[in-house]
Every structure is written in C-alpha cells, then in structure tokens.
C-alpha positions in Angstrom: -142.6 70.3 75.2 -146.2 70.2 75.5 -146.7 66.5 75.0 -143.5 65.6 76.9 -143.9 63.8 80.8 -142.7 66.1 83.0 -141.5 64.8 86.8 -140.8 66.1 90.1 -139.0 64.7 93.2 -140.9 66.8 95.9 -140.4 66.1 99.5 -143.9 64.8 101.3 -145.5 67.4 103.2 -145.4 66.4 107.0 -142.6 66.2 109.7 -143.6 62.4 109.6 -143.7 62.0 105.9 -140.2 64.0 105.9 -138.7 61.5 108.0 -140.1 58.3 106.7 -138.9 59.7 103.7 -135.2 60.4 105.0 -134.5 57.1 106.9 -135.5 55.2 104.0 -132.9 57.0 101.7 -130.4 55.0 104.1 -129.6 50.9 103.1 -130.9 48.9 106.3 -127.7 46.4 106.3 -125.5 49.7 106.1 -127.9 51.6 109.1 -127.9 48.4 111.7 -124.1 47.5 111.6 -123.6 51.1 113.1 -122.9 52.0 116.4 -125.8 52.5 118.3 -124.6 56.4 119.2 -124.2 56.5 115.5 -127.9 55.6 114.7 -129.5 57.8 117.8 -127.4 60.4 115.7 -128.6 59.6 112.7 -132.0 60.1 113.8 -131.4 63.2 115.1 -130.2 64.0 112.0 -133.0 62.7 110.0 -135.0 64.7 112.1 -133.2 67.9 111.4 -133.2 67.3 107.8 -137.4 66.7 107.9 -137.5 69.9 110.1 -136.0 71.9 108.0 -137.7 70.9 104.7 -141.2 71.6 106.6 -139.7 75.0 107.5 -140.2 76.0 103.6 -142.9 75.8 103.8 -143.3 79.4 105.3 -141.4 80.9 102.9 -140.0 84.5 103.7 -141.0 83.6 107.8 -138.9 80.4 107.9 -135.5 81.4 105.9 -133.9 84.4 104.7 -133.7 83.1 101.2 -134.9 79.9 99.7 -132.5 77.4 99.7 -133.5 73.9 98.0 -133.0 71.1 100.6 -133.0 68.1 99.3 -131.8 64.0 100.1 -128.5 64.8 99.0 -127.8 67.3 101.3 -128.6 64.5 104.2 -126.3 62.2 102.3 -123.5 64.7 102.3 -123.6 64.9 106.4 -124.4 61.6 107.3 -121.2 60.8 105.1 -119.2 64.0 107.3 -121.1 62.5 110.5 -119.2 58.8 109.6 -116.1 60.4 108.7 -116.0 62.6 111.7 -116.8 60.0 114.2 -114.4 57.4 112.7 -111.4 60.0 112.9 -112.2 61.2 116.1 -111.9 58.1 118.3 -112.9 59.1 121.9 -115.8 57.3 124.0 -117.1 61.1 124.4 -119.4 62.3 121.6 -118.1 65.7 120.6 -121.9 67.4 120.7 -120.2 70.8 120.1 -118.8 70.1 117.1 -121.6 68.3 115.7 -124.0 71.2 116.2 -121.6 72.9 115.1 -121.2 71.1 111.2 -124.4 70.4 110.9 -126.6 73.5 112.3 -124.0 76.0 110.6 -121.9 74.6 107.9 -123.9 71.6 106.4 -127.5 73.5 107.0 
C-alpha cells in the first residue's frame, strides 16, 4: 500500500475554477443544440453547483453535515432539468418548480 499511486478527483478551489470545471463536464455539440433558456439555465445551474462546492469549504459554517458534492450530482439535475423541461411544454419557464428540485431535492 505504501508503494501503490494513490489518486484524487478534488474539485479546483475557486468559484471560477468550480465553474470552468462544471461546464466542461458538458459535450459542446450536446450544450449548443439546446434551447437558449435551457443553456441560461444550465448556467445558472453550473453556477449553483460551483457555489456550493466552494461552500465546503467552511466546514461546520457552510452545512450542517458534510455532504460530498461532486460532477455527478450536476449530471443527475441537468438530466431532471432536460427531462423536466421536455415534459412540461409551456412557453413559460416554471421558476418555482425549478428552485424548487434543485435548491431542495437535488441539493
């Protein structure tokens, strides 16, 4: 165990790093045939994901309990965020909602 190579996926430290780091977890030919509400939401998302990584970084101050956030975690509601907006075919966003799923139930 000693002599074995031992790896870690850490997020970068920095909102910006954070983000960088999220949008590039998406496949560009996937990101630009979206909507453009879809991608504003996205970012918004992205942003939401970096924020709350950077918030570990206070420990005890920032959460209640630690909670390991992580890529996958912005995969999973990016996927919910598709989903949701493909079933729910209005011209009005449903902003409600989305704070909702993502603010409570996702994060």
């Amino acid at each position: 165990l000693e002599r074995a190579v031992k790896l870690t996926n850490e997020p970068p430290t920095g909102l910006n790093a954070n983000l960088r780091r999220g949008f590039a977890f998406f496949n560009k030919e996937d990101f630009e045939e979206r909507d453009a509400k879809v991608k504003a939401i996205l970012f918004g998302l992205c942003h939401f994901h970096a924020i709350m990584l950077e918030r570990k970084k206070f420990g005890p101050m920032g959460y209640n309990m630690m909670y390991p956030f992580s890529v996958g975690d912005l995969r999973d509601s990016a996927s919910v965020l598709y989903n949701y907006l493909e079933n729910n075919q209005s011209a009005k966003i449903p902003w409600a909602d989305l704070r909702y799923i993502f603010g409570e139930v996702m994060y």
